[in-house]
PyMOL commands that place a pseudoatom at each C-alpha (Angstrom):
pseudoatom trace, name=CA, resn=UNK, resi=1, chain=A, elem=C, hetatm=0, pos=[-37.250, -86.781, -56.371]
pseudoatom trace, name=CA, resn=UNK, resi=2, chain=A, elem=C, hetatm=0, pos=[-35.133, -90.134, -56.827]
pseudoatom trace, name=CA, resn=UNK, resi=3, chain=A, elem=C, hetatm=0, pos=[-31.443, -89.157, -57.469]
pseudoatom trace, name=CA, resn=UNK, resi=4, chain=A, elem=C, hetatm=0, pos=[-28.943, -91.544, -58.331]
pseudoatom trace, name=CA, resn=UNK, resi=5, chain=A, elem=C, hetatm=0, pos=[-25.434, -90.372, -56.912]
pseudoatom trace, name=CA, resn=UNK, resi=6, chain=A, elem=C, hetatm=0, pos=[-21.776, -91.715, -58.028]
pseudoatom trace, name=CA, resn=UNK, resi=7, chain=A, elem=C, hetatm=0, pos=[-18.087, -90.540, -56.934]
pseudoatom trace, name=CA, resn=UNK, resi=8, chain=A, elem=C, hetatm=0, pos=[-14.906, -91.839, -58.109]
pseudoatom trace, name=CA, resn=UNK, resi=9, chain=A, elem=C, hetatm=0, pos=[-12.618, -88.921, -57.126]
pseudoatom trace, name=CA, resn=UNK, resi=10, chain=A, elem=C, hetatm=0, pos=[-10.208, -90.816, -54.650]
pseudoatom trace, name=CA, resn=UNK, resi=11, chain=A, elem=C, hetatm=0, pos=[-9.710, -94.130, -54.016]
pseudoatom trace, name=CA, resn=UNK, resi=12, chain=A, elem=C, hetatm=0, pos=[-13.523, -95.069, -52.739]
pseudoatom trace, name=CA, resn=UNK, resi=13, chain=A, elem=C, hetatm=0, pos=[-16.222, -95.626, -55.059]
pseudoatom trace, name=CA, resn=UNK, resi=14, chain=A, elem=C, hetatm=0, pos=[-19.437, -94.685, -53.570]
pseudoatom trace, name=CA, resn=UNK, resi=15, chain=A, elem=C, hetatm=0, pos=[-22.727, -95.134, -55.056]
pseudoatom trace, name=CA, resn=UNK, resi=16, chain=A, elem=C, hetatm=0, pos=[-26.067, -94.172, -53.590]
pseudoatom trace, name=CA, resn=UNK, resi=17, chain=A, elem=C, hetatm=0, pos=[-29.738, -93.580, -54.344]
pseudoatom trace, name=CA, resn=UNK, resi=18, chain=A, elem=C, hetatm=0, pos=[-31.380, -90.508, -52.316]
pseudoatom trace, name=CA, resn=UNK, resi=19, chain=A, elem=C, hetatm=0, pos=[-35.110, -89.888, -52.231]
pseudoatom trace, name=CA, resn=UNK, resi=20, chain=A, elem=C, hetatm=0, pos=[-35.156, -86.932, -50.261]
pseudoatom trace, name=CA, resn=UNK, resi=21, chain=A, elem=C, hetatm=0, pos=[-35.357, -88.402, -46.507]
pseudoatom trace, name=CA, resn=UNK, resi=22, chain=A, elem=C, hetatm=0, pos=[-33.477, -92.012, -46.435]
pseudoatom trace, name=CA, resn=UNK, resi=23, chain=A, elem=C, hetatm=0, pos=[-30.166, -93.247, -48.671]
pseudoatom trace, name=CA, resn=UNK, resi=24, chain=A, elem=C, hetatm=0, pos=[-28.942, -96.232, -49.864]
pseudoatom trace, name=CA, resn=UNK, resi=25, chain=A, elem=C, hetatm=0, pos=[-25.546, -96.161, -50.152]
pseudoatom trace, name=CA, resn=UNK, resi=26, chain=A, elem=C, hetatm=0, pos=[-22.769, -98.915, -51.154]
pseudoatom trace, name=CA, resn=UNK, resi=27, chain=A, elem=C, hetatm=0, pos=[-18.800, -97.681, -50.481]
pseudoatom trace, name=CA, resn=UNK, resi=28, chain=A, elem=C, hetatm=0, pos=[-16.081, -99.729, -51.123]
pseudoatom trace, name=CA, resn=UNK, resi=29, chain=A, elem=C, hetatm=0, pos=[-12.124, -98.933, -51.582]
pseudoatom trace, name=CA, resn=UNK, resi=30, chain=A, elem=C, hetatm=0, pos=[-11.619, -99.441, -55.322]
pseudoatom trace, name=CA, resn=UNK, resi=31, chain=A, elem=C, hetatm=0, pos=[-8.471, -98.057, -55.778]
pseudoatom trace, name=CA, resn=UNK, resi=32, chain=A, elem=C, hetatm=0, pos=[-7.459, -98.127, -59.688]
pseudoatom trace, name=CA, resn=UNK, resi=33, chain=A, elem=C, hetatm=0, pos=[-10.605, -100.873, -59.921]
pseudoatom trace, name=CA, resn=UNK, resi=34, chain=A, elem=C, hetatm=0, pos=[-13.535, -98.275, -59.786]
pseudoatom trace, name=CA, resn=UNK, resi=35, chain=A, elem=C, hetatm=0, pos=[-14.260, -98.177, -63.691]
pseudoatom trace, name=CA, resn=UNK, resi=36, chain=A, elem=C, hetatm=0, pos=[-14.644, -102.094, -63.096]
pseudoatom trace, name=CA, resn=UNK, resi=37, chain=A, elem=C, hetatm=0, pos=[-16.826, -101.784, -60.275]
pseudoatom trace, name=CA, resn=UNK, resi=38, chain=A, elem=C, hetatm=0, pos=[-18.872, -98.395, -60.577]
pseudoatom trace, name=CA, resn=UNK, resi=39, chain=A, elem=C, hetatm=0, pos=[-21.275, -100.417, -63.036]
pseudoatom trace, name=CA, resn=UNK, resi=40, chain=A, elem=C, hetatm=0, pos=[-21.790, -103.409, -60.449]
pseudoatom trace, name=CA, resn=UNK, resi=41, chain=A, elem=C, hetatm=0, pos=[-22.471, -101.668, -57.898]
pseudoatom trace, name=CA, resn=UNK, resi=42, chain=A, elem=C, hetatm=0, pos=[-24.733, -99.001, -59.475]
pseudoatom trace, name=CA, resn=UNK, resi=43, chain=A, elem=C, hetatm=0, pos=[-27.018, -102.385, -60.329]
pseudoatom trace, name=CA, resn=UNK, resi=44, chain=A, elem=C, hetatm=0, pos=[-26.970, -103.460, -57.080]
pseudoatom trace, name=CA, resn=UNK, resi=45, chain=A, elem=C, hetatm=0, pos=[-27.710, -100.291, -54.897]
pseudoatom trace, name=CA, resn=UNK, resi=46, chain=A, elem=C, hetatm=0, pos=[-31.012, -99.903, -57.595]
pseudoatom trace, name=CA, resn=UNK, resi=47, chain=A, elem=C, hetatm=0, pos=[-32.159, -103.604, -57.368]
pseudoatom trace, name=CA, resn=UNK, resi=48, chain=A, elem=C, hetatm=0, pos=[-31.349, -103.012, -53.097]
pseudoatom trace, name=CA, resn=UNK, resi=49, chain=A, elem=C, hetatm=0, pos=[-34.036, -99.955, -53.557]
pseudoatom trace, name=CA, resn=UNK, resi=50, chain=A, elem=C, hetatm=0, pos=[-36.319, -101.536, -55.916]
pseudoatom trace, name=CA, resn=UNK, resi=51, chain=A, elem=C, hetatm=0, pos=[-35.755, -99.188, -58.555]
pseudoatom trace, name=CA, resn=UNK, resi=52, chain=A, elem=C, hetatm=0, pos=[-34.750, -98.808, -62.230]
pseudoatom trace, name=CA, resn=UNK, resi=53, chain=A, elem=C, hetatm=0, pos=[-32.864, -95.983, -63.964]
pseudoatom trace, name=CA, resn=UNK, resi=54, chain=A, elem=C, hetatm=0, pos=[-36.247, -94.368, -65.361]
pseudoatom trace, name=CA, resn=UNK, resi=55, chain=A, elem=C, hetatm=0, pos=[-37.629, -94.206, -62.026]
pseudoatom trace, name=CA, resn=UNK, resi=56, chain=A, elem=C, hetatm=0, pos=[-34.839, -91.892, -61.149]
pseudoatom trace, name=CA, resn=UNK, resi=57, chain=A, elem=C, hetatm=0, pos=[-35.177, -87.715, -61.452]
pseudoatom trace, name=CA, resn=UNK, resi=58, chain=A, elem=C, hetatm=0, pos=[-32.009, -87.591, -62.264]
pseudoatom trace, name=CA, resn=UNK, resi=59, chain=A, elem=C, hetatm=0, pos=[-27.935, -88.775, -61.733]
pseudoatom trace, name=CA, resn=UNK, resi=60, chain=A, elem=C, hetatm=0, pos=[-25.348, -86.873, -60.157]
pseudoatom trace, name=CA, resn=UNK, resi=61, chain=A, elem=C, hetatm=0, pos=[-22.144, -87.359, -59.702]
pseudoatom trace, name=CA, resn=UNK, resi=62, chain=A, elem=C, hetatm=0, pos=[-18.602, -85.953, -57.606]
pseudoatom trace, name=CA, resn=UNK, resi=63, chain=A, elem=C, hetatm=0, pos=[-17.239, -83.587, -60.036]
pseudoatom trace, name=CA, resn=UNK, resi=64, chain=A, elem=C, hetatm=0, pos=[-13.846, -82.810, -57.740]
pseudoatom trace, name=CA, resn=UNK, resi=65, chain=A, elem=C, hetatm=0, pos=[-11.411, -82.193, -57.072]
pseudoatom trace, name=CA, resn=UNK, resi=66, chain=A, elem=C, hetatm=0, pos=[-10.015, -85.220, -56.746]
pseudoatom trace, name=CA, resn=UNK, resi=67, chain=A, elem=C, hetatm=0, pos=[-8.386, -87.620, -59.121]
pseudoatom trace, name=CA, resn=UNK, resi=68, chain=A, elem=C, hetatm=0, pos=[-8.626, -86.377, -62.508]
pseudoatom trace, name=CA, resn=UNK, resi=69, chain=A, elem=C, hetatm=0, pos=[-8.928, -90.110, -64.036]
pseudoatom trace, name=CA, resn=UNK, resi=70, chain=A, elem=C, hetatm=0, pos=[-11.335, -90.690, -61.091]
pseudoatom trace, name=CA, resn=UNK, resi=71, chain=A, elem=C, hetatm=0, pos=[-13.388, -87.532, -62.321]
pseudoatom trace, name=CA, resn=UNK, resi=72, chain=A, elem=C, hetatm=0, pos=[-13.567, -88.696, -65.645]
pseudoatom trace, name=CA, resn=UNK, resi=73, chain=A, elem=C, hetatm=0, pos=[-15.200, -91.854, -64.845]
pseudoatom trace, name=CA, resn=UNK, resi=74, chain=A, elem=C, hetatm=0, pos=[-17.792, -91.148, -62.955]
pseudoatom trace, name=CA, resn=UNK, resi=75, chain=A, elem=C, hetatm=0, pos=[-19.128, -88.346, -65.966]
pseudoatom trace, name=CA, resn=UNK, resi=76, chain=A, elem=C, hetatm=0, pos=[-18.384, -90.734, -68.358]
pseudoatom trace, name=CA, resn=UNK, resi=77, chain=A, elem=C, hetatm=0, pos=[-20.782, -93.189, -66.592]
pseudoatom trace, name=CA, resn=UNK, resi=78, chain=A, elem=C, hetatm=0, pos=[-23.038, -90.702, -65.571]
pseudoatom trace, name=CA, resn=UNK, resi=79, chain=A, elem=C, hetatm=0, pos=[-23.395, -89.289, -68.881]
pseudoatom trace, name=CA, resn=UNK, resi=80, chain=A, elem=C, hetatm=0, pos=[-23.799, -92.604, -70.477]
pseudoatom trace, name=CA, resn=UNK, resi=81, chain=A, elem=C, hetatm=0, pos=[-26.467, -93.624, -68.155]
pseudoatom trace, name=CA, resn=UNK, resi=82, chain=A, elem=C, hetatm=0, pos=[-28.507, -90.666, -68.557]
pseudoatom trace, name=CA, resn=UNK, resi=83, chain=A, elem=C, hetatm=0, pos=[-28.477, -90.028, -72.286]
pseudoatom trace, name=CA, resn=UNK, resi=84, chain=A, elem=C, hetatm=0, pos=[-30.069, -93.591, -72.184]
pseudoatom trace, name=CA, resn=UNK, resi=85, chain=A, elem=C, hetatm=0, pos=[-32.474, -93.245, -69.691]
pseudoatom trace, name=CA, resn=UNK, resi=86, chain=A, elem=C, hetatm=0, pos=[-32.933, -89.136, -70.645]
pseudoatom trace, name=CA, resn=UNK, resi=87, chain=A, elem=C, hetatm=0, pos=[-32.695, -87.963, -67.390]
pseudoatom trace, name=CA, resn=UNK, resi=88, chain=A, elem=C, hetatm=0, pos=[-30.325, -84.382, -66.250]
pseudoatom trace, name=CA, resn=UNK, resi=89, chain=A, elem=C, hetatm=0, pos=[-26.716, -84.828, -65.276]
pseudoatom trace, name=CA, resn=UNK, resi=90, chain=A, elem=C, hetatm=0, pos=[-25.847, -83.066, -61.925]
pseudoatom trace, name=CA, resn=UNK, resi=91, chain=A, elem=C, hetatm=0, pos=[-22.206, -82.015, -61.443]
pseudoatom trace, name=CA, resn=UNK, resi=92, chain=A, elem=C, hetatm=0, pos=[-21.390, -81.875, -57.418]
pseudoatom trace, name=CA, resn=UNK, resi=93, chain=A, elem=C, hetatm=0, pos=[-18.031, -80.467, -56.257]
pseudoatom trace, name=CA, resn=UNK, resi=94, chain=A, elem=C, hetatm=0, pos=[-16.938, -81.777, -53.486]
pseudoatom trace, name=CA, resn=UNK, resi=95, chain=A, elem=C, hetatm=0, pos=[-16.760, -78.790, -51.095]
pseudoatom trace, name=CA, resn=UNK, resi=96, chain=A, elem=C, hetatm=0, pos=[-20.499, -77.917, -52.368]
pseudoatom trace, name=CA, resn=UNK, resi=97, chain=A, elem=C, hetatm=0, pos=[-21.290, -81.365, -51.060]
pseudoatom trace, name=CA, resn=UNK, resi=98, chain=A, elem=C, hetatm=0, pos=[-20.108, -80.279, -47.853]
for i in range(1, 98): cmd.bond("trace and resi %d" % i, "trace and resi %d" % (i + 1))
show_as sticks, trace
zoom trace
């Protein structure tokens, strides 16, 4: 299963696309500039794997803790991106991550 993956809890914005053996993953510091770039860079690390949102199983994204404002972003861009494409939201905490 294709999952999309997006975290904006501290000051790196990392977006990657997992299909179960190999990642593609694009990190850069973002600072207070992640709601700018989450979008950007969500294109890119798709077009970088050849894929589209409804190829995707489904999005997840770092639920904390970490920066509440950070937090919010990421589900609000999650959420936004899914109810279009009508794919499941995955919450991921941090130390589950782990």
């Amino acid at each position: 299963m294709l999952i999309l993956a997006l975290d904006t809890s501290t000051e790196w914005l990392s977006v990657a696309v997992y299909d179960g053996r190999d990642a593609s993953v694009i990190r850069e510091r973002a600072g207070n500039a992640a709601s700018e770039r989450i979008l950007p860079l969500t294109a890119r690390v798709l077009a970088d794997a050849g894929l589209s949102l409804k190829a995707l199983g489904g999005i997840g994204y770092g639920a904390g803790p970490g920066s509440f404002t950070g937090v919010r972003i990421a589900c609000g861009v999650v959420q936004g991106m899914a109810l279009g494409a009508d794919l499941p939201v995955f919450g991921v905490t941090t130390l589950g991550a782990i």
